[in-house]
PDBQT receptor file of N, H, CA, C and O in Angstrom, charges set to zero:
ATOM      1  N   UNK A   1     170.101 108.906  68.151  1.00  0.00    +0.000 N 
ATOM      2  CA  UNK A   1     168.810 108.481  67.645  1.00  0.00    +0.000 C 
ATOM      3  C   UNK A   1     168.068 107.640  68.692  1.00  0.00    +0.000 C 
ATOM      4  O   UNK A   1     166.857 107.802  68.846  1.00  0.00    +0.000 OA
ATOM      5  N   UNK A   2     168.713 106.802  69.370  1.00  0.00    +0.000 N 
ATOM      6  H   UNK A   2     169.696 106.670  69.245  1.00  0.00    +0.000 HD
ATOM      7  CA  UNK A   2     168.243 105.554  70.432  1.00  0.00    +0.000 C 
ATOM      8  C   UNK A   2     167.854 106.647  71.606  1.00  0.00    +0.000 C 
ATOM      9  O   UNK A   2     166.744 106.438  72.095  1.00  0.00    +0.000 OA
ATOM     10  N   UNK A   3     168.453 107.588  72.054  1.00  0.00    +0.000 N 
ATOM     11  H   UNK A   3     169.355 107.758  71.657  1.00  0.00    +0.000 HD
ATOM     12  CA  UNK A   3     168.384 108.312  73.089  1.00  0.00    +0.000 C 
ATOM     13  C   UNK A   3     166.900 109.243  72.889  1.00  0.00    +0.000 C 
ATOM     14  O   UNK A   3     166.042 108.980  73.731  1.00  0.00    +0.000 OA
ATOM     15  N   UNK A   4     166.538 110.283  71.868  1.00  0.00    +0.000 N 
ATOM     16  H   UNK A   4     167.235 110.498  71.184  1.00  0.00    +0.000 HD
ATOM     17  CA  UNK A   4     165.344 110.617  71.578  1.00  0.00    +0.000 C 
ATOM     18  C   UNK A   4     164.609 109.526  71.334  1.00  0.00    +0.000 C 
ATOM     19  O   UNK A   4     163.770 109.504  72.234  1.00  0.00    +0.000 OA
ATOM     20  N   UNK A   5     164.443 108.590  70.613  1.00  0.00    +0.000 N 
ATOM     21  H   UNK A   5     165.125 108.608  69.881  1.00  0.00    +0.000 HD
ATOM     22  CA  UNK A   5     163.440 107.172  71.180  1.00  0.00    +0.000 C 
ATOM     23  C   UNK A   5     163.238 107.070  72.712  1.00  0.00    +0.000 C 
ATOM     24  O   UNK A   5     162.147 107.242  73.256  1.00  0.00    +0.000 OA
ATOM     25  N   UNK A   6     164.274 106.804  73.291  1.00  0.00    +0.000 N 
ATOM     26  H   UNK A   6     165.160 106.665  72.849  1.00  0.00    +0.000 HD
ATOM     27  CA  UNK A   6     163.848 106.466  74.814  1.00  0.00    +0.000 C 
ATOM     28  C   UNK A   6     163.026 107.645  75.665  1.00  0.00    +0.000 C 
ATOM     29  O   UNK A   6     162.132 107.377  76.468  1.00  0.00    +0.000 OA
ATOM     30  N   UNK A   7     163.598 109.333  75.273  1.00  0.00    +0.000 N 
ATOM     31  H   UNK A   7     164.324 109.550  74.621  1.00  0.00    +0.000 HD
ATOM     32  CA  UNK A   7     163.025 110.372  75.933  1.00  0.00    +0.000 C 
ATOM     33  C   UNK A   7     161.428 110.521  75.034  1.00  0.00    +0.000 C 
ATOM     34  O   UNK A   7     160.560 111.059  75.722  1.00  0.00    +0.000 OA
ATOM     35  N   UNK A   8     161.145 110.258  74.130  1.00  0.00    +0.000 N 
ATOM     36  H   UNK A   8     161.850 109.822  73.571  1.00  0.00    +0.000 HD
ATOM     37  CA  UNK A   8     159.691 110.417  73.113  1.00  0.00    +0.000 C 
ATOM     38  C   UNK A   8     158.950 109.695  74.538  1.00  0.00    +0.000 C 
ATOM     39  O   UNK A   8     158.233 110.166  75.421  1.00  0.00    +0.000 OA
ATOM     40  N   UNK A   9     159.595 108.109  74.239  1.00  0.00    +0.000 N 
ATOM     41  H   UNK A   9     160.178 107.726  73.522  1.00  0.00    +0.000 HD
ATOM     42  CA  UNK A   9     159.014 107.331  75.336  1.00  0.00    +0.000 C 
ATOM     43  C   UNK A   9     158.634 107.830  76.662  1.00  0.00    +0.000 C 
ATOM     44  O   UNK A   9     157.428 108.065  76.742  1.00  0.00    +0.000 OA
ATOM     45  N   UNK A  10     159.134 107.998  77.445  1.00  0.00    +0.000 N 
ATOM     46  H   UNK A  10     160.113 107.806  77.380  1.00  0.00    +0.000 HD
ATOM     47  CA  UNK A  10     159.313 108.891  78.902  1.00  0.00    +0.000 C 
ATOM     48  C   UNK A  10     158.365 109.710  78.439  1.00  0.00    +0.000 C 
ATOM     49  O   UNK A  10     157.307 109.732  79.068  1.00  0.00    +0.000 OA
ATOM     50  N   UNK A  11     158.498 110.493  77.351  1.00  0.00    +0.000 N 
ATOM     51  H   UNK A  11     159.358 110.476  76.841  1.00  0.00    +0.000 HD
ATOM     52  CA  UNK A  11     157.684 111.924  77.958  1.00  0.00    +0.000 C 
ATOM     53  C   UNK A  11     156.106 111.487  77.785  1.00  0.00    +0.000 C 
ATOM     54  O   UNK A  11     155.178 112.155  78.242  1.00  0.00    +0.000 OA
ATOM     55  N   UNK A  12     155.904 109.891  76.830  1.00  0.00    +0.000 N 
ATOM     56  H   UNK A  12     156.658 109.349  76.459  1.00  0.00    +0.000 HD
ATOM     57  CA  UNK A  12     154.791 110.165  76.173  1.00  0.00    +0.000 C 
ATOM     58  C   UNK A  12     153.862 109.051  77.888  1.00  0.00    +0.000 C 
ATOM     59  O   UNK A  12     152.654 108.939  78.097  1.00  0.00    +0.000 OA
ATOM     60  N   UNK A  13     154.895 108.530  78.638  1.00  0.00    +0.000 N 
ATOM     61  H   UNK A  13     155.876 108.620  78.468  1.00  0.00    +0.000 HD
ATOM     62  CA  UNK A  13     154.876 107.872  79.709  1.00  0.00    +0.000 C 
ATOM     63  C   UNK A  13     154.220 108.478  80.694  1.00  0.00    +0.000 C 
ATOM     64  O   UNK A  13     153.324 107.998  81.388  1.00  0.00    +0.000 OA
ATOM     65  N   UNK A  14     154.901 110.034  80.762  1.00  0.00    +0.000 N 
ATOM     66  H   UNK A  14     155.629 110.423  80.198  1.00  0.00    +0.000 HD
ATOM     67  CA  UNK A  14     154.428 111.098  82.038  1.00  0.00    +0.000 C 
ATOM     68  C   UNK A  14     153.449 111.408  81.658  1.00  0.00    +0.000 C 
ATOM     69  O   UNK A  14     152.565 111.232  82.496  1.00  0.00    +0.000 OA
ATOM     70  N   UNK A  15     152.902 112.082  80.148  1.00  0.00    +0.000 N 
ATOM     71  H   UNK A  15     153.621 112.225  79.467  1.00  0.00    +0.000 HD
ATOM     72  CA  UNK A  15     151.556 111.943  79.975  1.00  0.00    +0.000 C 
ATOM     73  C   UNK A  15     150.784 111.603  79.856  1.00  0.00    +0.000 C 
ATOM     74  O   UNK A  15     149.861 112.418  79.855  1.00  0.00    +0.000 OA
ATOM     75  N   UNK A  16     150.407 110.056  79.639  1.00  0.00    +0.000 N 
ATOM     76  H   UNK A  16     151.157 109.394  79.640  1.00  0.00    +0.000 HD
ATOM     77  CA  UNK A  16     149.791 109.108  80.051  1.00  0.00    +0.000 C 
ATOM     78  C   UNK A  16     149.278 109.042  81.582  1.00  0.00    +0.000 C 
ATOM     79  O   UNK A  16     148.108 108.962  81.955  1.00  0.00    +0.000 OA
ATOM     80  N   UNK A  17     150.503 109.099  82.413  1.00  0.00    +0.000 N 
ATOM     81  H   UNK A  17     151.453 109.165  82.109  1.00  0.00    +0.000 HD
ATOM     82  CA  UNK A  17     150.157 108.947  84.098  1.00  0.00    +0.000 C 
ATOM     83  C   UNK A  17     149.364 110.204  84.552  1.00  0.00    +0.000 C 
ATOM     84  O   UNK A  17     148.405 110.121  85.320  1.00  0.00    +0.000 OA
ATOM     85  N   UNK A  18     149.812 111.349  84.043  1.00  0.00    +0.000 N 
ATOM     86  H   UNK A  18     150.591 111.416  83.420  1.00  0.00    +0.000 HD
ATOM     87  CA  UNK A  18     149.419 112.531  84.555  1.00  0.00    +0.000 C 
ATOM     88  C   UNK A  18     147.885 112.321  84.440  1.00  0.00    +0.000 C 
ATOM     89  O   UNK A  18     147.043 112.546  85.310  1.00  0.00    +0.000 OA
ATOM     90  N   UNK A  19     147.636 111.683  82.764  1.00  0.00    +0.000 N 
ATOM     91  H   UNK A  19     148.319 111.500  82.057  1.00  0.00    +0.000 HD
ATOM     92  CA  UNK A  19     146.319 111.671  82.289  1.00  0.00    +0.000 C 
ATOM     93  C   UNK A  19     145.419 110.832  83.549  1.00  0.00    +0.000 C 
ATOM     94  O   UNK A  19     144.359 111.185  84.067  1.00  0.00    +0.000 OA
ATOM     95  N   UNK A  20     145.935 110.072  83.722  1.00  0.00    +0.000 N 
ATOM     96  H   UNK A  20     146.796 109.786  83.302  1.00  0.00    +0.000 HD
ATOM     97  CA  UNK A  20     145.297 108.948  84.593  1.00  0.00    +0.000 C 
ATOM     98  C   UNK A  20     145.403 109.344  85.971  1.00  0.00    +0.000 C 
ATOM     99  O   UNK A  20     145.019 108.502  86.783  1.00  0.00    +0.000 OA
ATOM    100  N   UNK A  21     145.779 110.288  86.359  1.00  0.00    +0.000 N 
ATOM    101  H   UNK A  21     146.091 110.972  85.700  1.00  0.00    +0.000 HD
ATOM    102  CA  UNK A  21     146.420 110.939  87.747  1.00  0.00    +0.000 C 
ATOM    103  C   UNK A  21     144.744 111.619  87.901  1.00  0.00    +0.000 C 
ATOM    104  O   UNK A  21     143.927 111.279  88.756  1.00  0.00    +0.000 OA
ATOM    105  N   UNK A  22     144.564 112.531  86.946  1.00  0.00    +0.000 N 
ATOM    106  H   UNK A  22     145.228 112.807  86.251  1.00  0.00    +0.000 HD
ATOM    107  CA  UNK A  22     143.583 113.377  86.587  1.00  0.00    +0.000 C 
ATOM    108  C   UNK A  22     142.374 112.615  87.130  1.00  0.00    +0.000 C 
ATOM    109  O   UNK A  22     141.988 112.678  88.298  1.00  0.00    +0.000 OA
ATOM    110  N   UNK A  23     141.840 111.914  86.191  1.00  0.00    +0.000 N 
ATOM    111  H   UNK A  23     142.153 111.862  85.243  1.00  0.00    +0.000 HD
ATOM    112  CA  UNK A  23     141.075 111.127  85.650  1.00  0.00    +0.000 C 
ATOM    113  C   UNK A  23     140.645 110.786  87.637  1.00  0.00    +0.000 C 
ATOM    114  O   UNK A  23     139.777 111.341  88.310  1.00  0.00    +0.000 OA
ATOM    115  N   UNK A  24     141.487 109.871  87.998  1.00  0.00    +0.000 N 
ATOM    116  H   UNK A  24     142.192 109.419  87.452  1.00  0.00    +0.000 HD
ATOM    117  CA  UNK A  24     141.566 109.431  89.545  1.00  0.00    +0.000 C 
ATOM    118  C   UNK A  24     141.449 110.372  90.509  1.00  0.00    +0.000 C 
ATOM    119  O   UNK A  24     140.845 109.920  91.481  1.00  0.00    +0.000 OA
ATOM    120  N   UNK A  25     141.830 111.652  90.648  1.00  0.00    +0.000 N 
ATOM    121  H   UNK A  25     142.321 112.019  89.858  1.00  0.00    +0.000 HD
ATOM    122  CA  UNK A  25     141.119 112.894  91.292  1.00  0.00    +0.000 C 
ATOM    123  C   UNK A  25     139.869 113.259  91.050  1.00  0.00    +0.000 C 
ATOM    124  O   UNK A  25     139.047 113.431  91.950  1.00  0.00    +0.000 OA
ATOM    125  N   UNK A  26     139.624 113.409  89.805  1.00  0.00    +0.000 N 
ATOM    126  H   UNK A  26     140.292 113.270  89.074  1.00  0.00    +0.000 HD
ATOM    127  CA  UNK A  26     138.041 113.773  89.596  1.00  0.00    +0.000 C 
ATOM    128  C   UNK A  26     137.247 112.702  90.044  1.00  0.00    +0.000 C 
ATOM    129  O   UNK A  26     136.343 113.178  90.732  1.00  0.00    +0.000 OA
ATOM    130  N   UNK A  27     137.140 111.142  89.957  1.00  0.00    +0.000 N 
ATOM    131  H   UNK A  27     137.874 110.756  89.398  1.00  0.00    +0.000 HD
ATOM    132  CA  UNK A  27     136.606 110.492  90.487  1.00  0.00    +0.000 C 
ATOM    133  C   UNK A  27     136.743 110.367  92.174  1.00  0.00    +0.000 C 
ATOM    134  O   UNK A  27     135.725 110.212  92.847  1.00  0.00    +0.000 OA
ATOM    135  N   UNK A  28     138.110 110.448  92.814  1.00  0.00    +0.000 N 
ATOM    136  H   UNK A  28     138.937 110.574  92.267  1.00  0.00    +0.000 HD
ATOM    137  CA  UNK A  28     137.838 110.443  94.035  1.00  0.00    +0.000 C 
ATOM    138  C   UNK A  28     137.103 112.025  94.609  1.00  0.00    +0.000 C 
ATOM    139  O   UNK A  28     136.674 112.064  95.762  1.00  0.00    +0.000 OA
ATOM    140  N   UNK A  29     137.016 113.210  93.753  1.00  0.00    +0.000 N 
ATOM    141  H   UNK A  29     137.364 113.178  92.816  1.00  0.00    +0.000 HD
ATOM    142  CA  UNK A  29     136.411 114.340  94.286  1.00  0.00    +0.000 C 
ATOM    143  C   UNK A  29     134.847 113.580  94.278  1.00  0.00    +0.000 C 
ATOM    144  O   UNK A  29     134.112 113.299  95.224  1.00  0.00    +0.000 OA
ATOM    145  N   UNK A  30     134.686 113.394  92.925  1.00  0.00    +0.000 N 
ATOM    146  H   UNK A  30     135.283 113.623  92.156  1.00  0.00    +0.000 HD
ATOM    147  CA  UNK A  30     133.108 112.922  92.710  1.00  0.00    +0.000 C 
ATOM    148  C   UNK A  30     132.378 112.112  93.744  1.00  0.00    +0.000 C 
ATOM    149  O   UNK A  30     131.267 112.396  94.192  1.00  0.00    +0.000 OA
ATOM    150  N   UNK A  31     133.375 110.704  94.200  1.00  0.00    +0.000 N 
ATOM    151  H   UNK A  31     134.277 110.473  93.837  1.00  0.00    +0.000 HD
ATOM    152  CA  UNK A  31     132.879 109.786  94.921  1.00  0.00    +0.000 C 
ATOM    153  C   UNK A  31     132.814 110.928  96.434  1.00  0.00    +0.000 C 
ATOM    154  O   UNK A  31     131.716 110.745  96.961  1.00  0.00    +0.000 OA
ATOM    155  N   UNK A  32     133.365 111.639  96.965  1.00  0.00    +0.000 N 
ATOM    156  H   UNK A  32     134.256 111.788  96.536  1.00  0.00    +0.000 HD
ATOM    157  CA  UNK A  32     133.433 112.532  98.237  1.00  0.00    +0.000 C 
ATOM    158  C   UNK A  32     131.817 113.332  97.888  1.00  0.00    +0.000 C 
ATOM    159  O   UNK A  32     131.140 113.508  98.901  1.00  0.00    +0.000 OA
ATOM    160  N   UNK A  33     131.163 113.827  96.511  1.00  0.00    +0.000 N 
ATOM    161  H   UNK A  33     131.712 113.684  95.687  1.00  0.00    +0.000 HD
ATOM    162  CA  UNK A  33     130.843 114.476  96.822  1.00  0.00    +0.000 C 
ATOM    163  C   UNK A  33     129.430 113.702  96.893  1.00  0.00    +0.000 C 
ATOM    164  O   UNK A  33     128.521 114.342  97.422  1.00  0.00    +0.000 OA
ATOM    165  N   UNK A  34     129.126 112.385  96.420  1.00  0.00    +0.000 N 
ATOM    166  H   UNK A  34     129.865 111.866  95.991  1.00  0.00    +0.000 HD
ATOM    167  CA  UNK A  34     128.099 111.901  96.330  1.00  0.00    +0.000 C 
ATOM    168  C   UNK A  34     127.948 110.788  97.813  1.00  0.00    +0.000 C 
ATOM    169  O   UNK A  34     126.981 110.113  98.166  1.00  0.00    +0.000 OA
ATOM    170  N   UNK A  35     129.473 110.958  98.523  1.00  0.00    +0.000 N 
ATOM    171  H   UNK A  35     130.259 111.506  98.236  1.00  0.00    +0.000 HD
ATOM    172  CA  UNK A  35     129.393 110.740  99.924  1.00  0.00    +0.000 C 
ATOM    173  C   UNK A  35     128.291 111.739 100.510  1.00  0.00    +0.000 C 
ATOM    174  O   UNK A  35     127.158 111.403 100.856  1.00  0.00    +0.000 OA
ATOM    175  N   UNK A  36     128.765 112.884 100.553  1.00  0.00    +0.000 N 
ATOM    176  H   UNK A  36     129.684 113.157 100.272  1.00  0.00    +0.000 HD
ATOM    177  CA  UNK A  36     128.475 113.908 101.184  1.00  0.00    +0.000 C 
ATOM    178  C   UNK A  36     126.968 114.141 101.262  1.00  0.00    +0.000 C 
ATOM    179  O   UNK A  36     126.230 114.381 102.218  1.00  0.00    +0.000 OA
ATOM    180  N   UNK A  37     126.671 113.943  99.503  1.00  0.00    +0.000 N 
ATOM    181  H   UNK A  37     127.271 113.748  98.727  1.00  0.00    +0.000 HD
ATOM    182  CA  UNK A  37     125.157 114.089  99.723  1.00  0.00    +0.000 C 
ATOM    183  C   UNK A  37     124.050 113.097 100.146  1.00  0.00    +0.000 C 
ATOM    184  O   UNK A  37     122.846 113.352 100.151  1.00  0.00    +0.000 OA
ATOM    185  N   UNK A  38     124.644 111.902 100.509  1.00  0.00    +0.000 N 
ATOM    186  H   UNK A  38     125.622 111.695 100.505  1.00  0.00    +0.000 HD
ATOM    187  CA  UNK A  38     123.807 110.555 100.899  1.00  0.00    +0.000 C 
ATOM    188  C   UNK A  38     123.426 110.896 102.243  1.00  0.00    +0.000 C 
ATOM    189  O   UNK A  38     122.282 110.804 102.690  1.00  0.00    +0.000 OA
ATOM    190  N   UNK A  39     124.738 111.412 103.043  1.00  0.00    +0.000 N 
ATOM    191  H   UNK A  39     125.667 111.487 102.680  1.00  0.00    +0.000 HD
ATOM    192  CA  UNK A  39     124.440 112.022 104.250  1.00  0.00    +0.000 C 
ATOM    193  C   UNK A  39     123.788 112.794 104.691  1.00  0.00    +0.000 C 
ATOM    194  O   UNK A  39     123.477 112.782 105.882  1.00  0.00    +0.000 OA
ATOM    195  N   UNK A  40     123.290 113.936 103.614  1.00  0.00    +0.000 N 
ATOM    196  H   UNK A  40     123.543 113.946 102.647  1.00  0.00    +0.000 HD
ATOM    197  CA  UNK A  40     122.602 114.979 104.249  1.00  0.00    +0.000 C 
ATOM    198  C   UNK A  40     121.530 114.428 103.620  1.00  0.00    +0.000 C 
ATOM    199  O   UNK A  40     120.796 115.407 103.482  1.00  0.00    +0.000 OA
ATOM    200  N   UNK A  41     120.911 113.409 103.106  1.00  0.00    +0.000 N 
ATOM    201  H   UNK A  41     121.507 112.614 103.217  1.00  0.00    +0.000 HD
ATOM    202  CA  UNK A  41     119.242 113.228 103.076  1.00  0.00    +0.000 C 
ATOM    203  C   UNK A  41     118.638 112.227 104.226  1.00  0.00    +0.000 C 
ATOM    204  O   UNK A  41     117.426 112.024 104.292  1.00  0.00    +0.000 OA
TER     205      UNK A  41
């Protein structure tokens, strides 16, 4: 019983990070792309 508690935990852990993994790519793509366009005006 203690052991599925701890893995619920973990898994609900990795998806959380993944979520936030995400989240932090799309913003560093975004921030690249609004680099990009400051430059070309």
């Amino acid at each position: 019983m203690a052991i599925m508690t701890i893995f619920e935990s973990i898994g609900l852990a990795v998806i959380v990070a993944l979520s936030f993994w995400c989240v932090y790519c799309i913003f560093g793509y975004g921030i690249e792309l609004q680099k990009n366009e400051d430059e070309t005006l």
